[in-house]
N, C-alpha and C positions, 0 to 999 in steps of 0.2 A: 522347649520354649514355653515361657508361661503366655497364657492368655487372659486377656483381660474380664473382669468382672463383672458377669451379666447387665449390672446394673448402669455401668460404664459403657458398654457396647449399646446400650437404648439409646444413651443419652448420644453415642455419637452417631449414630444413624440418625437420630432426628435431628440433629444440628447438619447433618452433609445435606437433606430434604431440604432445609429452609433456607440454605444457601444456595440449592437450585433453584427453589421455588423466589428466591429474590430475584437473581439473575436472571430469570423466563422472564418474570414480570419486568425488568429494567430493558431486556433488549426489544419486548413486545411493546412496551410504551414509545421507546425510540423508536422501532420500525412503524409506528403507528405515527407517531410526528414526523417521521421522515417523508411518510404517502401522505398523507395531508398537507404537507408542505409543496410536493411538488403537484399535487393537484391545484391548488392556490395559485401556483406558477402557472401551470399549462390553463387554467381558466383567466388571467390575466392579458396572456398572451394573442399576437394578431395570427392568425395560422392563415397561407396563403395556398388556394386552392394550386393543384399540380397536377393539368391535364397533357402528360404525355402524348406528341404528335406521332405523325408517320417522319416527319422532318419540318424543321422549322418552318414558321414565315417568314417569306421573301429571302432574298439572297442564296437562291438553294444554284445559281450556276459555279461559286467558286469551293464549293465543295466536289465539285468532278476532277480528275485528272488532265483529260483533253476537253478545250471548249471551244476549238476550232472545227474537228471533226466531228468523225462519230464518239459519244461521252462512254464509260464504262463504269458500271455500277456494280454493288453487290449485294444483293436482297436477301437477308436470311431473315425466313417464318419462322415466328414464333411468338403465342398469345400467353407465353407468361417468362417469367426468369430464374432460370437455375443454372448451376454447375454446367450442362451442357451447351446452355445459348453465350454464356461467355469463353468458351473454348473455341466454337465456332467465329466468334463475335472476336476474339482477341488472332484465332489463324487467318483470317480472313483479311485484318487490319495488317496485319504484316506483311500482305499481296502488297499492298501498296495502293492498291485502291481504294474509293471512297466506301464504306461500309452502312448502311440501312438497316435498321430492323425496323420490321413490317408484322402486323398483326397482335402489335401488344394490346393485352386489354381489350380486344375484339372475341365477338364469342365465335368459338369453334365449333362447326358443323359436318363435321367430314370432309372427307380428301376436296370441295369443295369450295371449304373457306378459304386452302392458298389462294387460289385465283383471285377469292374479291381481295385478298392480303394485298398482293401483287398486282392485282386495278387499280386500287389508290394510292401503292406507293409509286406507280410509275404517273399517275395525275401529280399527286402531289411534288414531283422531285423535274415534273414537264416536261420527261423521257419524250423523246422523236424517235421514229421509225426508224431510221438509222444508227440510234445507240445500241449498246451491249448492254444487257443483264444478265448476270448470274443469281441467279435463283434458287437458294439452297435451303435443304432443312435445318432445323438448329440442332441436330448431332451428326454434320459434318465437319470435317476439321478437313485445312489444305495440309498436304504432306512436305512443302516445303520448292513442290516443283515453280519453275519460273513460267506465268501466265503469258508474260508477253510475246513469248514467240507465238503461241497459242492465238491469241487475239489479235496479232496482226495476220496470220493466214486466215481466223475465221471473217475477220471486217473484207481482206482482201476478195477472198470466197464466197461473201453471201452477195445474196441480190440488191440489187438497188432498191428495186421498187417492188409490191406486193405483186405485181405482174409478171414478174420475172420468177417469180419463187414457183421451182419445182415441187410440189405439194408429196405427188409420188414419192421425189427421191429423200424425202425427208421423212415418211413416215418407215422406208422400207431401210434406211439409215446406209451408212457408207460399206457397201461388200466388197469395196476393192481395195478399201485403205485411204481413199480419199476422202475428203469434207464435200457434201453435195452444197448445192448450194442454198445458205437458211438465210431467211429473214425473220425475224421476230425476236422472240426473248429462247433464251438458251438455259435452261435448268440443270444444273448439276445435282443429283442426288446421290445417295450414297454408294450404290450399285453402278447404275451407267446414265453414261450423259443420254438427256434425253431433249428435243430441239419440237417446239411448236411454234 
């Protein structure tokens, strides 16, 4: 095979360069007009601030399931959004019950911030002593079991009133296989249910 002519190989190695170096410069001028255009845009525009609640205002009873009785909720913590709080957030909706997240955008301070997560979203959602909460981490997922047998033996089981509530039998939990009798909010965590 012949090869071409040194003097020809110069010449087309600098003509392949200035055909790059045209095209750099063509797509760098367009990506240049392209981001100055849409900044022109987005500085033209009205942008509307977006402060995510614990749950809306007003109208928060016909988001419950029961509003006769006692209401059941499902509170999953979590102060920011990934992969795991829409797992939890999407198994949870398929209970059938109404689903909450609590603690978005609130700063995290240790195993202490659930609680206040979980104060304001039972202010905000005007949870009564008589309702059910499930109170879950955001990397729980339900396994597909059916809750309500579950929550009509616990609503049946617990106490009426904070007067009634065996304190003992709730912290030393069920050693016979029964449900002692709880009042409060009921946490599911990943490990075992735990009832305060």
């Amino acid at each position: 095979m012949k090869t071409l002519p040194p003097s020809r190989v110069k010449y087309t190695r600098k003509g392949f360069y200035k055909g790059c170096l045209r095209r750099s410069l063509l797509v760098g001028l367009l990506g240049t007009f392209l981001i100055a255009l849409c900044l022109l845009y987005a500085g033209d525009t009205n942008w509307v601030p977006f402060t995510p609640l614990v749950l809306p205002h007003g109208g928060t009873q016909d988001m419950f399931v029961r509003s006769t009785g006692p209401r059941v909720a499902i509170l999953v913590m979590s102060n920011r959004i990934d992969e795991t709080l829409c797992y939890s957030v999407g198994s949870a909706y398929l209970s059938g019950l109404p689903v909450v997240v609590a603690g978005y955008r609130m700063k995290y301070r240790g195993f202490l911030s659930k609680f206040e997560f979980m104060e304001r979203a039972i202010e905000n959602a005007e949870l009564q002593p008589e309702d059910v909460v499930f109170l879950i981490d955001s990397d729980t997922i339900f396994t597909g079991a059916d809750l309500s047998p579950f929550l009509d033996r616990f609503i049946a089981e617990s106490a009426a009133t904070p007067d009634d509530l065996d304190a003992l039998a709730v912290r030393q939990g069920p050693c016979d296989g029964t449900l002692p009798s709880y009042w409060g909010v009921l946490l599911l965590g990943t490990e075992r249910i735990q009832a305060y």
